[in-house]
KEVOMI-675493 format. One record per residue: residue in three letters; chain; x, y, z of N, C-alpha, C in turn. Coordinates in pm, whole numbers, plus 50000, padded with zeros to 5 digits. Example, Ala and Ser with C-alpha at 12.3 -4.5 7.8 and 13.67 -1.06 7.14 Angstrom:
   res   chain     n_X     n_Y     n_Z    ca_X    ca_Y    ca_Z     c_X     c_Y     c_Z
   ALA       A   51319   49431   50780   51230   49550   50780   51320   49670   50780
   SER       A   51285   49775   50708   51367   49894   50714   51290   50003   50787
REM end
This chain:
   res   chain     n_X     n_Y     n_Z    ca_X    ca_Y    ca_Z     c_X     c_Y     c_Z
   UNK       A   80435   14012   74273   80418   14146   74326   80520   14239   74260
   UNK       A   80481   14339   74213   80532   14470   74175   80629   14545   74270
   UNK       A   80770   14567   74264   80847   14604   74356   80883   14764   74277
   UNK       A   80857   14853   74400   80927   15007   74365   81004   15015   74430
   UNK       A   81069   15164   74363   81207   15211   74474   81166   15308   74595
   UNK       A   81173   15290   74671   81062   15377   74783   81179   15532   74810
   UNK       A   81104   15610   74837   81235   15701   74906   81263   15720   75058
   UNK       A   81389   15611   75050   81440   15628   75158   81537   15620   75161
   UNK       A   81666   15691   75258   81796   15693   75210   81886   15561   75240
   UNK       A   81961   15538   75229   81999   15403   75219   82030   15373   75377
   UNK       A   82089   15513   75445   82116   15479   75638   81990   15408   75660
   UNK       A   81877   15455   75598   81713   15416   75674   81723   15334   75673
   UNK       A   81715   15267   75551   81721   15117   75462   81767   15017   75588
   UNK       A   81888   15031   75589   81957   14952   75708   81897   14928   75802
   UNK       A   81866   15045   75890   81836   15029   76002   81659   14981   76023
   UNK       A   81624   14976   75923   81463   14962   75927   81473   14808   75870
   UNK       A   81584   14734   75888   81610   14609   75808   81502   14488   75940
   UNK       A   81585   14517   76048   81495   14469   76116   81473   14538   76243
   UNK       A   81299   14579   76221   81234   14711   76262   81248   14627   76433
   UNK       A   81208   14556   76464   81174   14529   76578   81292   14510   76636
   UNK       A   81446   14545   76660   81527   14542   76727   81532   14696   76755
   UNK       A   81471   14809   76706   81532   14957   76697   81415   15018   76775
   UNK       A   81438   15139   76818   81280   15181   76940   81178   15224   76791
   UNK       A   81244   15273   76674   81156   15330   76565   81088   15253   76502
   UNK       A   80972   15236   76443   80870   15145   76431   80794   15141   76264
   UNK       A   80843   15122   76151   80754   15157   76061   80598   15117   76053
   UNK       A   80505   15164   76001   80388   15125   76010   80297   15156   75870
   UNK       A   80180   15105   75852   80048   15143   75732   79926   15089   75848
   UNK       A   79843   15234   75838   79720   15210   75940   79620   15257   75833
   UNK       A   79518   15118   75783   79414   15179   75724   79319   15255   75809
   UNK       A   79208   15294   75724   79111   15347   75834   79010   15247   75829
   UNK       A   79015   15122   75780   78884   15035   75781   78972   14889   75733
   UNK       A   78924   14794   75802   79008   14667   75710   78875   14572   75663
   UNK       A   78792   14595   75711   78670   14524   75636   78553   14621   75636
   UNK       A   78503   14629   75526   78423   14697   75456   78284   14615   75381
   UNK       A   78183   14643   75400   78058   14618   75322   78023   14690   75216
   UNK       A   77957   14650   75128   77860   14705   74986   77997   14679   74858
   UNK       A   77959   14791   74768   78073   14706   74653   78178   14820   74612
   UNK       A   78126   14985   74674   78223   15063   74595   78257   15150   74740
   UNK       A   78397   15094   74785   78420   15218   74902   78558   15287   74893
   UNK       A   78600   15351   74951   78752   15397   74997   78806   15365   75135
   UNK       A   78972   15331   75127   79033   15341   75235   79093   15443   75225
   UNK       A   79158   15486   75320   79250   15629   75328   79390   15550   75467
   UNK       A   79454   15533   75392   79606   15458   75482   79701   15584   75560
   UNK       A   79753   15557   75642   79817   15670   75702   80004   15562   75714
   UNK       A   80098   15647   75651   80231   15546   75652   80316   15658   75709
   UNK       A   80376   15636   75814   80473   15642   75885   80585   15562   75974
   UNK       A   80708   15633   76048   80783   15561   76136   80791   15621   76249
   UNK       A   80786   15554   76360   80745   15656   76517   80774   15588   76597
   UNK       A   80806   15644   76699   80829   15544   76849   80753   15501   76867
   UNK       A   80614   15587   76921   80503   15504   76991   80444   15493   76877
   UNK       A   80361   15310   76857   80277   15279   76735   80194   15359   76722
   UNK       A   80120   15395   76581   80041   15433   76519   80030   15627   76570
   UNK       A   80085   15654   76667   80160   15845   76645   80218   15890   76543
   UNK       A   80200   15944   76506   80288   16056   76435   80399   16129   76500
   UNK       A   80538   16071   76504   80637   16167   76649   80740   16151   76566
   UNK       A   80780   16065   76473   80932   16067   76373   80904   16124   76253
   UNK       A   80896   16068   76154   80891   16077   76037   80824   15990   75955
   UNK       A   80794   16057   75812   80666   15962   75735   80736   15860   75668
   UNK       A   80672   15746   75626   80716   15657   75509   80663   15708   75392
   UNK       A   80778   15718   75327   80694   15807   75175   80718   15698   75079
   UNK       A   80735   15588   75095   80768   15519   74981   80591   15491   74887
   UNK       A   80574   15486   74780   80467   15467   74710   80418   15314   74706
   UNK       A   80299   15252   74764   80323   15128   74801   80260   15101   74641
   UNK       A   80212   14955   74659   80194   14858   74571   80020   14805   74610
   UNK       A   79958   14799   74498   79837   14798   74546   79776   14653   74482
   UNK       A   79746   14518   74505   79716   14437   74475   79541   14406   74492
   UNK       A   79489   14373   74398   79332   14403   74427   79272   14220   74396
   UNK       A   79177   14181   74462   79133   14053   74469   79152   14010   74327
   UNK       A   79166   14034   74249   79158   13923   74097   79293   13902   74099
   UNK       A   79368   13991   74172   79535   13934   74161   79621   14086   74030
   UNK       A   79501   14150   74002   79562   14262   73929   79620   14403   74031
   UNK       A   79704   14459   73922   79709   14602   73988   79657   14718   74032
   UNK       A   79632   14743   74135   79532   14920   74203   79616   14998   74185
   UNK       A   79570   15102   74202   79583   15229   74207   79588   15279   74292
   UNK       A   79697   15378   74351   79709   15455   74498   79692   15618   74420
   UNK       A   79568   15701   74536   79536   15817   74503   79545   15871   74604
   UNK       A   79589   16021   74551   79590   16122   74637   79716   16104   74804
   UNK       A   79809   16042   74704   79976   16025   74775   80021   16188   74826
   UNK       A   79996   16198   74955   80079   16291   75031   80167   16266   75124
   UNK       A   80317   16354   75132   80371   16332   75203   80369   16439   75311
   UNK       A   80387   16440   75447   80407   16571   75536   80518   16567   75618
   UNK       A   80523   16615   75720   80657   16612   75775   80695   16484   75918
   UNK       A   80534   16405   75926   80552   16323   76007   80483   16170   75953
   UNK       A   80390   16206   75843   80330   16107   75807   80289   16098   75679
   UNK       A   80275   16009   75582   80259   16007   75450   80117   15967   75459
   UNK       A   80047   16014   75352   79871   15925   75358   79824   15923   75253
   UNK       A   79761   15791   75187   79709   15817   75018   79562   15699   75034
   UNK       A   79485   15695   74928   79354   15646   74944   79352   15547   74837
   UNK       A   79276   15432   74859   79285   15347   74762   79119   15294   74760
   UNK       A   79070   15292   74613   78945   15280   74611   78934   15200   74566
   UNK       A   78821   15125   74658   78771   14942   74638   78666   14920   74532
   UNK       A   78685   14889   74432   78608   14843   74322   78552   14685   74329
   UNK       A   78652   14611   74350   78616   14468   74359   78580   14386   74527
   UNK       A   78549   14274   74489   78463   14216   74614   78574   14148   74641
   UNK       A   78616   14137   74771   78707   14050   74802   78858   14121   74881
   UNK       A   78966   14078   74882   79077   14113   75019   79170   14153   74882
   UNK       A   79251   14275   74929   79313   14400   74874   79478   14350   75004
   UNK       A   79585   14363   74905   79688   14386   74942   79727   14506   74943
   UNK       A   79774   14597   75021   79884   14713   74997   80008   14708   75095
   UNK       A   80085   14677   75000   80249   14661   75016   80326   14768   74984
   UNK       A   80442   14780   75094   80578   14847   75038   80715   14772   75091
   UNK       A   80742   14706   74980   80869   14611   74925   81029   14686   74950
   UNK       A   81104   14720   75019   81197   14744   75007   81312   14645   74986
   UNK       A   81382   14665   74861   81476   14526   74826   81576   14647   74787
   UNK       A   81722   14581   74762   81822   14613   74749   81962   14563   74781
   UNK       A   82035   14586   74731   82187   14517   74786   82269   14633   74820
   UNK       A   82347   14642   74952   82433   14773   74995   82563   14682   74996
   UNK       A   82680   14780   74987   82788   14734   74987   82896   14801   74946
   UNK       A   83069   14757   74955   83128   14825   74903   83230   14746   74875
   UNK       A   83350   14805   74812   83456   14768   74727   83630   14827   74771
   UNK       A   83718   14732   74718   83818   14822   74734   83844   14813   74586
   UNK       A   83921   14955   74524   83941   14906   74379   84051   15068   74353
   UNK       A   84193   14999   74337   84320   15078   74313   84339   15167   74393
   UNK       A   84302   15042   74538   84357   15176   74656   84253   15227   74739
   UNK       A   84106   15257   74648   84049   15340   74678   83864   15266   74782
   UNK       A   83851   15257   74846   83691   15254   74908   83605   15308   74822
   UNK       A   83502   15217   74752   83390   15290   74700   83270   15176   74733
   UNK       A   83137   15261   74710   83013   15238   74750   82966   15185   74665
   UNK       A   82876   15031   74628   82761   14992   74563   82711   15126   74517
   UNK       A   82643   15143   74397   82557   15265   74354   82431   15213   74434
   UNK       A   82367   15356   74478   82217   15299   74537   82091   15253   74472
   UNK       A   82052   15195   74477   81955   15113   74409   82010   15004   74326
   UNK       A   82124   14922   74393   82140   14836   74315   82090   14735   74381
   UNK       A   82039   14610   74292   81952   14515   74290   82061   14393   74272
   UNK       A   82067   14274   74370   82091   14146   74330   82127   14135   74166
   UNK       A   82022   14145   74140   82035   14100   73924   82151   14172   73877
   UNK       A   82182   14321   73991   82278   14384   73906   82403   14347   73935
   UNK       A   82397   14276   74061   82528   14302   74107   82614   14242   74049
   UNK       A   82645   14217   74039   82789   14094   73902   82821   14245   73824
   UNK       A   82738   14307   73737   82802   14432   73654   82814   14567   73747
   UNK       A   82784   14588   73896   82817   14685   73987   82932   14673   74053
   UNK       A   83030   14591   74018   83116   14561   74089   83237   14514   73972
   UNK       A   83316   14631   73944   83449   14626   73816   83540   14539   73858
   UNK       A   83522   14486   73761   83636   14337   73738   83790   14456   73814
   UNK       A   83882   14356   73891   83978   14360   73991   83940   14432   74088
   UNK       A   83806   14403   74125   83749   14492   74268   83794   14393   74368
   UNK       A   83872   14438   74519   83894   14326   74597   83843   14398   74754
   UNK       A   83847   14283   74854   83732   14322   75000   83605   14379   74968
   UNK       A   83501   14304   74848   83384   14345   74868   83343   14306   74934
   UNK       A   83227   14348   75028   83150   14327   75104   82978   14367   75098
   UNK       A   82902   14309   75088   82736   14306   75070   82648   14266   75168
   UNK       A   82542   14339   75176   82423   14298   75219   82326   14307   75138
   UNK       A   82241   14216   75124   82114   14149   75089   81982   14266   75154
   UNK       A   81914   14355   75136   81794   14361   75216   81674   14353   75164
   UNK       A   81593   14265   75217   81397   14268   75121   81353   14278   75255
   UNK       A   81269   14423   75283   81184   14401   75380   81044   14430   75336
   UNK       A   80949   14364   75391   80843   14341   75317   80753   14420   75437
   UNK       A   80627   14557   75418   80553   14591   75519   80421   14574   75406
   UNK       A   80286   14478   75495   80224   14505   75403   80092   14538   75496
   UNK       A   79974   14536   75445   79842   14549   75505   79710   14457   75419
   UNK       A   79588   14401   75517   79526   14369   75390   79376   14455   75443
   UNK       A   79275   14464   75332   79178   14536   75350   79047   14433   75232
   UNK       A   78950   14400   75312   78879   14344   75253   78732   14385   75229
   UNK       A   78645   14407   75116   78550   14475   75068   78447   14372   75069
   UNK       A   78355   14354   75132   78271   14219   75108   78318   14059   75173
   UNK       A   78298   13948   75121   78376   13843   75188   78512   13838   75153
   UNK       A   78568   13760   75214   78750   13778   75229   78761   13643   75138
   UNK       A   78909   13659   75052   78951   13587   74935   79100   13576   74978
   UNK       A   79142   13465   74934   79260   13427   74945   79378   13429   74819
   UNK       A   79328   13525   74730   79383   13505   74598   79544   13580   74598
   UNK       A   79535   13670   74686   79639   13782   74655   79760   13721   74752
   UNK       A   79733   13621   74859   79852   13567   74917   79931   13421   74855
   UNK       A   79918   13434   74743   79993   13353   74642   80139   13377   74671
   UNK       A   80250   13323   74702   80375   13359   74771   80477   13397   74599
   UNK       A   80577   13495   74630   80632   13493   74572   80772   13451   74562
   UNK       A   80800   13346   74646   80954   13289   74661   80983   13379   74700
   UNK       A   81006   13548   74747   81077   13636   74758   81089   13659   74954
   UNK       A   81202   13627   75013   81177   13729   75135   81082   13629   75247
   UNK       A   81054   13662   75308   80972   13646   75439   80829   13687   75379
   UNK       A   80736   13594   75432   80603   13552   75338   80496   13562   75392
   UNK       A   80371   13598   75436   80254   13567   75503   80182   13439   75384
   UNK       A   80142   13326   75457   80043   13239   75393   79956   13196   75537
   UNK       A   79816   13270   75526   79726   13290   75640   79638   13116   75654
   UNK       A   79628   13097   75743   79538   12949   75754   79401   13043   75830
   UNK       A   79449   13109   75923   79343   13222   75947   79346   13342   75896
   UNK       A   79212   13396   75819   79240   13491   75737   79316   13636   75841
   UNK       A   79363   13700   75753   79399   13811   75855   79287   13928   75868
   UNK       A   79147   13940   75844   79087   14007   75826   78965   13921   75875
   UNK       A   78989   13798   75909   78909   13765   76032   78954   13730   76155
   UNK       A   79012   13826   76258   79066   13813   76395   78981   13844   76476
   UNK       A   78924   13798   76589   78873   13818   76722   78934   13823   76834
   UNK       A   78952   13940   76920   79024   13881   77102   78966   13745   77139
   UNK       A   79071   13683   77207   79030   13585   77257   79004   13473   77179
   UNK       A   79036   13462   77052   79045   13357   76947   79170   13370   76946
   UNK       A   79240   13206   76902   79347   13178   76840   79337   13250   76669
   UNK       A   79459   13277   76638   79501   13288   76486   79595   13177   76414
   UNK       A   79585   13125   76364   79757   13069   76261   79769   13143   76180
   UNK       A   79893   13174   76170   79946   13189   76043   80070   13140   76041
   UNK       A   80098   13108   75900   80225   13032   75831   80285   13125   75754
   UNK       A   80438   13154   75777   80529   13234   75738   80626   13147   75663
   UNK       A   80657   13179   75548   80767   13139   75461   80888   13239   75464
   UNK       A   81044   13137   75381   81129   13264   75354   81136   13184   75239
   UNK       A   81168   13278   75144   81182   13241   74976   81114   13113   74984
   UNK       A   81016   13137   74987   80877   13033   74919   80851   12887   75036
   UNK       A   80949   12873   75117   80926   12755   75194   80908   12787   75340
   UNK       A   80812   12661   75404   80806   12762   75575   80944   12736   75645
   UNK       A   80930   12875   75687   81042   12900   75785   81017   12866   75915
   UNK       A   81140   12751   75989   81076   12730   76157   81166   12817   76206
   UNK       A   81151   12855   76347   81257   12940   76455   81186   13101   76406
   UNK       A   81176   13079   76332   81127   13294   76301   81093   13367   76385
   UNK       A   81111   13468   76415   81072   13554   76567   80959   13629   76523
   UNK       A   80841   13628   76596   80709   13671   76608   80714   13852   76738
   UNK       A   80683   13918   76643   80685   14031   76812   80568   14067   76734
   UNK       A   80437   14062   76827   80321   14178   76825   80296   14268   76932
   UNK       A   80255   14349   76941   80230   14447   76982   80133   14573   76963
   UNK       A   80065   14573   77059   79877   14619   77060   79922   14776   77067
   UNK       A   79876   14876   76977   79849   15021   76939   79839   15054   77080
   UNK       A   79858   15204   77075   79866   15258   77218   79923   15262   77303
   UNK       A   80046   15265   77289   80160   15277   77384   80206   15371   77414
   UNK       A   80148   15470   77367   80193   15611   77413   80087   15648   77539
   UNK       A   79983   15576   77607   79884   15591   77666   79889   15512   77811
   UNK       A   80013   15424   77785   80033   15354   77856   80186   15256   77927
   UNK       A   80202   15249   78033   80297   15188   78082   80341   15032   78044
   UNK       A   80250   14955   78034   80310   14850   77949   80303   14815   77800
   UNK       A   80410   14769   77776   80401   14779   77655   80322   14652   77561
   UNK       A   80318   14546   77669   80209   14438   77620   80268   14381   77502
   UNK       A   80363   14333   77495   80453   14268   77353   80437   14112   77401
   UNK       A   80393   14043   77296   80386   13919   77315   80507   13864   77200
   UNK       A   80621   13791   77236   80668   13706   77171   80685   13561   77102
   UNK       A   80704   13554   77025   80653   13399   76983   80736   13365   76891
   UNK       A   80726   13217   76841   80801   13166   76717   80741   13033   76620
   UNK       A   80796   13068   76516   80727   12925   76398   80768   12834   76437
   UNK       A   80682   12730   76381   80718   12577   76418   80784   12500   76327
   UNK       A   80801   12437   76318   80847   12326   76203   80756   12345   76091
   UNK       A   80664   12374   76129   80623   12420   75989   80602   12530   75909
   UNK       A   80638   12621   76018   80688   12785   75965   80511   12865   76056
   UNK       A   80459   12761   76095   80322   12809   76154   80363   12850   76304
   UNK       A   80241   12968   76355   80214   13012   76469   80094   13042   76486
   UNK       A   80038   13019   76647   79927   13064   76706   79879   13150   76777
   UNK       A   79833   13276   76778   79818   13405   76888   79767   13401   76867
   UNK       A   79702   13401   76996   79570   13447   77053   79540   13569   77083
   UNK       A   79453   13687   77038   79459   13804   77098   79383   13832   77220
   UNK       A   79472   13873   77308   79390   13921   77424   79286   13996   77467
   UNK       A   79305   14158   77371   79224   14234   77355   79190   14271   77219
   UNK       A   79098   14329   77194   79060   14389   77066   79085   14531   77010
   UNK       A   79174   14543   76902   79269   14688   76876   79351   14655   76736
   UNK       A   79434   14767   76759   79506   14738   76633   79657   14654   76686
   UNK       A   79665   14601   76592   79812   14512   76624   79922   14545   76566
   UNK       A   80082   14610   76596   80165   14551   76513   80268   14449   76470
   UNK       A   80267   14343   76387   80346   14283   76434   80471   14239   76349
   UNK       A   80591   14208   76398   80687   14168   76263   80763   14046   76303
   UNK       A   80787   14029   76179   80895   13884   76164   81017   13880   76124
   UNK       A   81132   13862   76183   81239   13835   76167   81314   13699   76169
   UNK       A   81447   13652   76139   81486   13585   76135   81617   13557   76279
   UNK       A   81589   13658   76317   81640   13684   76446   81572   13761   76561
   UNK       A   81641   13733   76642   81605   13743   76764   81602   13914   76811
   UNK       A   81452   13963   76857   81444   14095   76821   81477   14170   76966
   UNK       A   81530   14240   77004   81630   14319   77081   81515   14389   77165
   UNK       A   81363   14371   77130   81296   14505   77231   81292   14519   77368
   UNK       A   81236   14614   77377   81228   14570   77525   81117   14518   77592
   UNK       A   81137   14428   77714   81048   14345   77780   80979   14365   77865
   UNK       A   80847   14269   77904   80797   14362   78019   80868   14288   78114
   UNK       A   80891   14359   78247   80902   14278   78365   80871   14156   78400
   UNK       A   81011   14043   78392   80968   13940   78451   80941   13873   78319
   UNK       A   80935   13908   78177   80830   13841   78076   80981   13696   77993
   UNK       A   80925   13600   77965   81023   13515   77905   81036   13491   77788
   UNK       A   81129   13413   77717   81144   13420   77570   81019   13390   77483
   UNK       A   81014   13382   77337   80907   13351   77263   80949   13202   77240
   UNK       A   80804   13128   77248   80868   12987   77231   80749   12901   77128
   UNK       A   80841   12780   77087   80801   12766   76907   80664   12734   76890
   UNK       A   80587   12787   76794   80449   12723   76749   80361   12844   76827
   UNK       A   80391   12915   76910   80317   13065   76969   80285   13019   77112
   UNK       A   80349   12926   77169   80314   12853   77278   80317   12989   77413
   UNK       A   80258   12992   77523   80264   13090   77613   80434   13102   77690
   UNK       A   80509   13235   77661   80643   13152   77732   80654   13062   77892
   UNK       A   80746   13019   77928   80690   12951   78075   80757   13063   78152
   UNK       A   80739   13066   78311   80778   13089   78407   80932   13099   78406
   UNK       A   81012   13212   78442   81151   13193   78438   81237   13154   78334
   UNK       A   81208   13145   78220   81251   13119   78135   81307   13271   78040
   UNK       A   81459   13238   78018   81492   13341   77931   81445   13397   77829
   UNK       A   81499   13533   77776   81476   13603   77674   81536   13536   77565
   UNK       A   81504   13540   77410   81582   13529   77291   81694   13567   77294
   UNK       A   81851   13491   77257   81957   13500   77223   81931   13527   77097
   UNK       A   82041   13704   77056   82060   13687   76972   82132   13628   76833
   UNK       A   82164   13582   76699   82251   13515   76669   82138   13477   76520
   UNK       A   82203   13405   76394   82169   13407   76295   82077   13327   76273
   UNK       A   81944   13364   76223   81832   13297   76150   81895   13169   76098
   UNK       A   81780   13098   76113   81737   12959   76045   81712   12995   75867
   UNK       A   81800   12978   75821   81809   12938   75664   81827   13083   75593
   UNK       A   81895   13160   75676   81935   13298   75651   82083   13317   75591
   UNK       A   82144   13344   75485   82277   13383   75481   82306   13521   75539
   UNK       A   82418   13504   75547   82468   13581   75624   82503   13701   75549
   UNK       A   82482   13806   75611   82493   13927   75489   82364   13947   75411
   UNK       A   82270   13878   75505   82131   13975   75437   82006   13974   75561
   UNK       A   81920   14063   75502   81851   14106   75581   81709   14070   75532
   UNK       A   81624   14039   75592   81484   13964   75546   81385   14026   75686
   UNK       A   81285   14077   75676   81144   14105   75737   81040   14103   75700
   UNK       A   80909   14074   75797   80787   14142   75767   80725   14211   75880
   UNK       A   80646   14285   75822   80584   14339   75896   80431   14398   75850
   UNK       A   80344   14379   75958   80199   14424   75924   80110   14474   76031
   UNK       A   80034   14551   75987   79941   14603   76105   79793   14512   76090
   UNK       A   79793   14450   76160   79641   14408   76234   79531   14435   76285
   UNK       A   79391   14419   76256   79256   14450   76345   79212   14349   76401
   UNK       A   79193   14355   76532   79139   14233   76611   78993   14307   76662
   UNK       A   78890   14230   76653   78737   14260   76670   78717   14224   76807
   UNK       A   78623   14264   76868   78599   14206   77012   78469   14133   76971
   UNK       A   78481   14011   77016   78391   13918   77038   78263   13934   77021
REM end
């Protein structure tokens, strides 16, 4: 996958490291995720907002990445940004399931050097860091961040070509496609970090429409030993959901208990997630995913 520099300022960066501890929410809402015949358009709407899928903060303007079923590169048209929401269209030529991603990677950090506090330059990358950092620099300190938001959109029958993992980050590898969900069906999916499954990973979804409503309906969950999970959707809507390597800070419904491994239902009385450091995470970096979902009704 093709990684850009998105525009966002580096405070964002941080704090959007892992979205599901913060009330602000990034998101990509197509207007269709499965599509019939052979030549159509989506039109994506990218923003960050309290309540999912509103427009109430501010847009994601970063320029995503458009992966098209043969595994080649798309094209994003007609990229606007406004003052709450970014929106651009991507036109389906080929038969089969369409990635659109926006990759945020980077290393933040700083230095002491003759006295003085200075900043990583922004946009520096892992590869660079060894030459961003002048020989007798001392108390550096770094963070790692790849957060990965993606979406998939499928034109005809659904293909599995474009979730080829890239060792990079926190991973979707679907056993159920993501573009075939039903309420009331189980899903798996298997989550990797740098190319292998990750167990313990924190699962938060959460069903569109919360600005409409008093609960917030967050189901928690976690990978198994084999980096796999099972949700079941309750209702049929849009979903958002993300993955971390820690334990995500939101808030709960009344009474509701921790996420527990393999997507199991939590039990009765049973605590919330402690927070504290991911399973196969170093320390000093930051790893997510995140994606928006369509679940069909039955």
């Amino acid at each position: 996958m093709q990684f850009r520099k998105p525009i966002l300022a580096m405070a964002a960066i941080v704090a959007l490291a892992a979205p599901a501890a913060w009330a602000h929410r990034m998101w990509l809402l197509p207007s269709s995720t499965v599509i019939s015949g052979t030549d159509n358009w989506v039109t994506v709407d990218a923003a960050v907002s309290n309540d999912l899928f509103f427009f109430d903060h501010r847009p994601m303007a970063a320029i995503p990445t458009i992966t098209q079923p043969d595994g080649s590169e798309g094209k994003v048209e007609h990229h606007a940004v406004g003052q709450f929401r970014a929106t651009f269209d991507v036109h389906l030529t080929q038969q089969g399931t369409y990635r659109i991603a926006v990759v945020n990677e980077g290393v933040f950090g700083r230095y002491t050097l003759n006295g003085e506090t200075k900043m990583l330059p922004r946009g520096t990358t892992k590869a660079q860091l060894a030459t961003a950092i002048p020989a007798g620099a001392t108390n550096v300190q770094t963070s790692e961040t790849l957060m990965r938001n993606e979406i998939f959109v499928t034109q005809g029958a659904p293909t599995k070509t474009i979730f080829k993992p890239t060792g990079r980050g926190i991973e979707l590898v679907p056993v159920t496609h993501p573009n075939d969900l039903v309420a009331g069906e189980a899903a798996t999916f298997q989550f990797l970090l740098d190319g292998k499954p990750a167990a313990g990973l924190y699962i938060t979804a959460i069903p569109g429409g919360i600005r409409y409503r008093d609960s917030l309906k967050q189901m928690d969950l976690r990978t198994d030993s084999q980096g796999q999970v099972k949700i079941t959707w309750p209702e049929p809507g849009m979903y958002w959901l993300n993955v971390t390597p820690n334990a995500p800070q939101e808030r709960r419904e009344p009474g509701a208990g921790g996420p527990q491994p393999g997507g199991a239902a939590p039990q009765p009385g049973a605590g919330g997630p402690q927070p504290g450091p991911g399973m196969g995470v170093p320390s000093g970096r930051r790893v997510s995913y995140t994606t928006t979902l369509e679940v069909l009704a039955p």
